[in-house]
C-alpha positions as CSV (number, residue, x, y, z in Angstrom):
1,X,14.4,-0.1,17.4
2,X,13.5,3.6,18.1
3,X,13.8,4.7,22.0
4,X,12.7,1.3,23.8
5,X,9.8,0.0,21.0
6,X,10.5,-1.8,17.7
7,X,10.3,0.6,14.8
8,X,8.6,-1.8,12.4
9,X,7.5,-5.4,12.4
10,X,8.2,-6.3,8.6
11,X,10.6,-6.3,5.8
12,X,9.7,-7.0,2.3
13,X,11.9,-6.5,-0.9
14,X,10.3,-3.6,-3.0
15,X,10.6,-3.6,-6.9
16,X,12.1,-0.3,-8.7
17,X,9.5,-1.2,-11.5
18,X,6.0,-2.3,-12.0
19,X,5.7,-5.6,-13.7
20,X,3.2,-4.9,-15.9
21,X,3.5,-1.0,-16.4
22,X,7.1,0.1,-17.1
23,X,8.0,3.7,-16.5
24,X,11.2,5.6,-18.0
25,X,12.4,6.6,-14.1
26,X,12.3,3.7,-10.5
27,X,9.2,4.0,-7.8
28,X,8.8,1.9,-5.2
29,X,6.7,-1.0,-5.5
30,X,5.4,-3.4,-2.7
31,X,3.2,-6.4,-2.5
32,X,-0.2,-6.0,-1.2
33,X,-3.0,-9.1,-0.4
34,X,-6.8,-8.4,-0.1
35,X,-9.3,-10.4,0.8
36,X,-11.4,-12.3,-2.0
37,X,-8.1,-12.2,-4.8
38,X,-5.7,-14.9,-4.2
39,X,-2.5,-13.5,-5.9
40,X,-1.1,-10.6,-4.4
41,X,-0.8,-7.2,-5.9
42,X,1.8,-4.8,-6.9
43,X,1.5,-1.0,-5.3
44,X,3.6,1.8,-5.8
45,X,3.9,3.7,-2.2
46,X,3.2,7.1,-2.9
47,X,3.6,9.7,0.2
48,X,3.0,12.4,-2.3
49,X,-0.7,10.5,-3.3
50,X,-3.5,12.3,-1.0
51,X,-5.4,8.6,-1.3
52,X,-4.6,5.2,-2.0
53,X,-5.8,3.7,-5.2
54,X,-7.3,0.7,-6.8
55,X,-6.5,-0.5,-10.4
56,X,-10.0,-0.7,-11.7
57,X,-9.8,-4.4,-12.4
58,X,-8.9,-4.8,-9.0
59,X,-11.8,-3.3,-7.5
60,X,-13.9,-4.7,-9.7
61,X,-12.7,-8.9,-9.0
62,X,-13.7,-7.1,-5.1
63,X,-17.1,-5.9,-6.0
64,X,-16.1,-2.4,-4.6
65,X,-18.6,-0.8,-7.4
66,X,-21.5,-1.8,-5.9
67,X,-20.6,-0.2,-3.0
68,X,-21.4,3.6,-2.3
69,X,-18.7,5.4,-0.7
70,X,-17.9,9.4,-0.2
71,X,-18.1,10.6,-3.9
72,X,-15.0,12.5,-4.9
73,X,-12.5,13.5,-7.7
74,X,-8.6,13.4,-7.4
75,X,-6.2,14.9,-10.1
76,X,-3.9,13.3,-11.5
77,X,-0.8,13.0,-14.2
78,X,-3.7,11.2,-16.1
79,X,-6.8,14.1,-15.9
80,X,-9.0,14.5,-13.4
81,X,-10.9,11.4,-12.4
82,X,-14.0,11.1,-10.4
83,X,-15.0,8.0,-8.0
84,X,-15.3,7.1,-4.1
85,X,-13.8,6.8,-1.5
86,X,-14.2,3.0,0.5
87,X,-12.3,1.7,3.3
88,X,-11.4,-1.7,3.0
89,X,-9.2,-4.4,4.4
90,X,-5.6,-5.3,3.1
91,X,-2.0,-6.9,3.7
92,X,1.1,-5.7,3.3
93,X,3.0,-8.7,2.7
94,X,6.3,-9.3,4.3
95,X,9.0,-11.5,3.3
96,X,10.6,-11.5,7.5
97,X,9.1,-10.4,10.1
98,X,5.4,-9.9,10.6
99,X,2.9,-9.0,7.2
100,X,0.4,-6.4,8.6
101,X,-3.4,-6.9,8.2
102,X,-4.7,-3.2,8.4
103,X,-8.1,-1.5,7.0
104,X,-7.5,1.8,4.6
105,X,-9.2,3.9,2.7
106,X,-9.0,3.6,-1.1
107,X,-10.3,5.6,-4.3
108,X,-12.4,3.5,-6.3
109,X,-13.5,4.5,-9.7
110,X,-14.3,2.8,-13.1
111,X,-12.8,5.2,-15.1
112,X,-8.7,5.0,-13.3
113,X,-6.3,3.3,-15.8
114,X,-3.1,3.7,-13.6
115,X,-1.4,1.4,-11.3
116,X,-2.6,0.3,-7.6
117,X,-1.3,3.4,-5.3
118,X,-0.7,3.2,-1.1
119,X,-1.4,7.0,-0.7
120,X,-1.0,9.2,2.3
121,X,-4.6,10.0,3.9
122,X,-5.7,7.1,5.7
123,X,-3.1,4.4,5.2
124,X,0.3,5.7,5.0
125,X,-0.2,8.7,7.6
126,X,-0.8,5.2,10.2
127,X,2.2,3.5,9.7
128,X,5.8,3.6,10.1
129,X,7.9,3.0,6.9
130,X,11.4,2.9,5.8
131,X,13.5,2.8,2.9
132,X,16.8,0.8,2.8
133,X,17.6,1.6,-1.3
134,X,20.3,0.1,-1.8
135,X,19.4,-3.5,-0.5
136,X,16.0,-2.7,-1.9
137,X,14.3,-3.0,1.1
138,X,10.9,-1.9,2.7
139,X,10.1,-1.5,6.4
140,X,6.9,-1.4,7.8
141,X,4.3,-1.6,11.1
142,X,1.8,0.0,12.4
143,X,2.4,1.7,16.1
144,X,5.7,-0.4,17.4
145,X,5.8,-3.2,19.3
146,X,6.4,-3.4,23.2
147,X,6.2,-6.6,24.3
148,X,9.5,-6.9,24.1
149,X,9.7,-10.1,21.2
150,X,11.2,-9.3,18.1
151,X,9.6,-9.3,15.0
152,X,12.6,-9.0,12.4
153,X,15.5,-10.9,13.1
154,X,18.8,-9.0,13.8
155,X,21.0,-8.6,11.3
């Protein structure tokens, strides 16, 4: 709790590695849901990412490319990559407490070969989040609760 509001509404164990794309140092990896995909998704939370990102085959199985969206180019550890920007609907997934059905804006582009990122602008800079490292866990809602009910059960 923070003041007289709940500080977040979910808790989900976060991975220190991608499943399918290894990297020599630990990140921070949640899951994700969107609407249309039935399995959920691995994405590395990134406060230092100006946007969020889509893996490529992600936004394709979503039909985000035949979208149009605000054109735009981000750089990254990759090269500079062009694409849009779309706002779409999501989940983060909890494993207690409450998941979180939120809309967020995403770069989309053809040409990104790295990992699913939640970025700052527009997604993180709405939420509350928290890091507990060494039970590897991740906190999370979106402007407290005050109603009063518990969402996370004490521990």
């Amino acid at each position: 709790m923070l003041d007289v509001q709940w500080f977040t509404s979910g808790r989900a164990r976060f991975l220190d590695q991608h499943p399918r794309f290894l990297e020599p140092t630990a990140k921070v990896f949640v899951k994700v849901s969107f609407p249309g995909i039935q399995d959920s998704v691995m994405a590395q939370v990134d406060t230092g990412a100006a946007y969020s990102t889509l893996e490529s085959e992600i936004a394709e199985a979503l039909g985000l490319f035949d979208f149009e969206g605000q054109s735009t180019r981000i750089s990254t550890r990759l090269g500079t990559v062009g694409g849009q920007l779309i706002r779409i609907p999501l989940a983060l997934i909890a494993d207690e407490g409450r998941s979180l059905d939120l809309e967020a804006t995403f770069f989309v582009s053809r040409d990104w070969r790295g990992v699913t990122f939640l970025g700052y602008v527009g997604l993180l800079d709405r939420l509350r989040i928290a890091l507990d490292s060494p039970s590897d866990l991740f906190y999370f809602g979106e402007n407290g609760l005050s109603d009063g009910t518990p969402a996370l059960p004490a521990l």
